[in-house]
N, C-alpha and C positions, 0 to 999 in steps of 0.2 A: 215786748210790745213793739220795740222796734220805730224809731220816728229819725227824721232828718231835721226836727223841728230846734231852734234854738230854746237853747234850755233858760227859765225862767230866775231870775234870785231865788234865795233858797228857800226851801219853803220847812213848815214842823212838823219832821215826818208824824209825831204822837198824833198833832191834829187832823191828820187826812185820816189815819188809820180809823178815828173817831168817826170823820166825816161818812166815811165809806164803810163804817158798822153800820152808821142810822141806815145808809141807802139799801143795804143788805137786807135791815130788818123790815124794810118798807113792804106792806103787803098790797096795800091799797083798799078798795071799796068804803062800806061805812055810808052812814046816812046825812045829807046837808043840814045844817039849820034853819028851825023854822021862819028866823027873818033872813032872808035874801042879804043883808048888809052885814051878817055874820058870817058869813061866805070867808074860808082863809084862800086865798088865790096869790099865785104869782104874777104879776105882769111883766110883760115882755115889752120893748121895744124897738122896732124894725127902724133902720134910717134908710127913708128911701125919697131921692131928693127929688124932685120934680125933672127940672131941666137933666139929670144925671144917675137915671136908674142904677139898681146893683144889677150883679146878674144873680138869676134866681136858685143855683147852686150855691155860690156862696153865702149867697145871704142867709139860707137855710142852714149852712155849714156854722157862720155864726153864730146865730139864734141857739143850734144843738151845744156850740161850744161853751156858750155863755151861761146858760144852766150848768152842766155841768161844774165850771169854774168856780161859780157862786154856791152850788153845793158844796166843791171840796178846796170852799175857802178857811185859811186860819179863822178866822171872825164867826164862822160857822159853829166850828169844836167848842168844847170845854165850856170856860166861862165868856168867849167871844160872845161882841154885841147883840149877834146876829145867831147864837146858838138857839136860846128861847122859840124865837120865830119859827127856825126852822123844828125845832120837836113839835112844835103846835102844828104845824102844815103836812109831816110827815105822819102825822097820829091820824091827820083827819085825810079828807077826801082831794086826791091830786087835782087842781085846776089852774091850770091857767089861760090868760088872756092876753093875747099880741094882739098893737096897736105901732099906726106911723107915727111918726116924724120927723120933720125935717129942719134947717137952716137953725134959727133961735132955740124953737119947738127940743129938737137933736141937745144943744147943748145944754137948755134947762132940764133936759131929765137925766145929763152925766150929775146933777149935782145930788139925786137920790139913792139911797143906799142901794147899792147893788153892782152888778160884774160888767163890763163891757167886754165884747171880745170882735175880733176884724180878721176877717178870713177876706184877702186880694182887693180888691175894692168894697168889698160889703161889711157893713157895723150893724151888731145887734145889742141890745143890753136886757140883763133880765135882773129885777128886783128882789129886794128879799121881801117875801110872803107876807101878807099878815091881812084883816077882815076888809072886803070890798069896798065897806062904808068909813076904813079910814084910809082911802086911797090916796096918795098926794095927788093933789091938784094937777101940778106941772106933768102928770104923767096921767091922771080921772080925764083931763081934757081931750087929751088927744084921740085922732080916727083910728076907731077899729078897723072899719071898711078901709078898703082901697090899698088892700096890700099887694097887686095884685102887679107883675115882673115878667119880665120876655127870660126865657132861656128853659130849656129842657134838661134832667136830670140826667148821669149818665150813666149804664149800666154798668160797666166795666167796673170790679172792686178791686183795690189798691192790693199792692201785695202782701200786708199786712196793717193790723191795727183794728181800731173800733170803726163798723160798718151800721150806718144806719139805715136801709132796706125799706124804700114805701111801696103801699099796693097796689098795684097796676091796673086793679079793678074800681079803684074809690077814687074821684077826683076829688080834691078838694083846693081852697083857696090856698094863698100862700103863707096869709095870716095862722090861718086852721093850722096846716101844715108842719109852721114854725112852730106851732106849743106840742105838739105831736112829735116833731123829731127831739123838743127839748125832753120832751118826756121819756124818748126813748136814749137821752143822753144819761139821767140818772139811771135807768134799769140798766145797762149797761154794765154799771160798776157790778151787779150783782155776776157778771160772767168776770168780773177782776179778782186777783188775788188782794192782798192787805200792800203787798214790797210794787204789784203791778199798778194798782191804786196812785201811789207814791209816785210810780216811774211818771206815770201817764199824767198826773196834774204838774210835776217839776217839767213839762214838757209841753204846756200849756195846754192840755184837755185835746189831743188830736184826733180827728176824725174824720171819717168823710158819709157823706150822705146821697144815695144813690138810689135809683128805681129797679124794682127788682122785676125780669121776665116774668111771665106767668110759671113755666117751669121752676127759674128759681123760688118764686112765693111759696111752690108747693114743698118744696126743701126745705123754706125755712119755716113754716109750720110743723113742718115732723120737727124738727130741730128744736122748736121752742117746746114741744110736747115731750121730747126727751130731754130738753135741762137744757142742751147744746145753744139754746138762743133766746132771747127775751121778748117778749109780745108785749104794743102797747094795745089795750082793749080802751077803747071810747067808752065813756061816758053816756055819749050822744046826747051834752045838751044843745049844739051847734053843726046845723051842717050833714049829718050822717047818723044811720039809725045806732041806737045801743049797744053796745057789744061788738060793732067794728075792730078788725083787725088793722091800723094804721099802717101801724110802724114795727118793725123787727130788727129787732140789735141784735148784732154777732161780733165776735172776737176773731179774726184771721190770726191765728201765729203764724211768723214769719218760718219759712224751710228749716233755720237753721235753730228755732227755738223750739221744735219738735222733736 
């Protein structure tokens, strides 16, 4: 996998290996339920301060890292608190929702269950799942709108690791964007082995998130049609029609891991 990243305390290799079966077996689709407030979703949250914007790479970087983190947390596996939740969210239909906040807003939603993670100046946190209509407050409050950040993404992909790939053709906000490269942080694991799994969470979930040419999109569509890369397909209940191609995760191994 390959990372420069400081390594993490340690983590239970049994639990990731757990963590990263469920994401493996994750297939997606399935039908919502009929009341709207039985909806299982994840929400996210963006910190994005007024006076002191992120930049909009990182902040995206975080968003993607903080899912994954909270997928391949110990709390997650086994008999963790947070196992239950996540079977229930992974059985049913992926969704989640990114929303601001800032100053007070920012530090009442660290105190809800779930991952924080900070990529250079930018913080995102993503919650553990469960029905829309028992959403906590300190986090039901806050703005979905107004996610919206100066900085452009950059093409160039690192020379190794997990690559997150958006589409050159679909604009979307940044909020959208964010539950879309988180989404494309869990399919990911599905191009990890069980031992790369392990590497890459003791390693804080590394990644980068980047915009793909029109050339490259067309690479990483054959890519994801022969196994080589992961597609996130939309929903389209926000934003973009159904069956959107967003996001594509790929695995660069490093020269020397080849």
């Amino acid at each position: 996998m390959g990372s420069e990243r400081t390594v993490s305390p340690q983590v239970d290799p049994e639990a990731i290996v757990a963590d990263h079966r469920r994401l493996v077996a994750y297939v997606g689709g399935g039908d919502d339920p009929s009341d709207p407030a039985d909806v299982l979703a994840m929400a996210m949250v963006l910190r994005i301060e007024k006076n002191d914007p992120p930049d909009r790479t990182e902040l995206l970087t975080a968003a993607a890292r903080a899912v994954a983190l909270l997928c391949l947390d110990e709390r997650s596996a086994g008999d963790g608190p947070w196992s239950a939740a996540m079977d229930a969210w992974c059985d049913a239909r992926i969704r989640k929702i990114a929303r601001r906040a800032r100053g007070a807003q920012w530090a009442a939603a660290q105190e809800v269950w779930g991952v924080t993670a900070t990529e250079g100046g930018a913080s995102a946190r993503a919650f553990v799942p469960g029905r829309v209509g028992d959403l906590d407050r300190r986090v039901a409050k806050l703005q979905i709108g107004g996610t919206e950040v100066e900085g452009e993404l950059p093409e160039q992909p690192p020379v190794s690791g997990v690559v997150l790939w958006t589409n050159p053709d679909l604009p979307m906000t940044v909020g959208k964007l964010a539950a879309q490269v988180g989404h494309a942080s869990m399919l990911a694991a599905k191009l990890l082995s069980a031992d790369d799994a392990i590497e890459w969470r003791r390693d804080d979930c590394p990644l980068a998130v980047r915009q793909a040419t029109p050339g490259r999109w067309r690479e990483l569509l054959s890519a994801d049609a022969a196994g080589r890369a992961v597609a996130v397909r939309d929903a389209g209940f926000t934003e973009i029609a159904p069956g959107s191609v967003t996001v594509i995760a790929e695995v660069i191994r490093a020269q020397e891991d080849t």
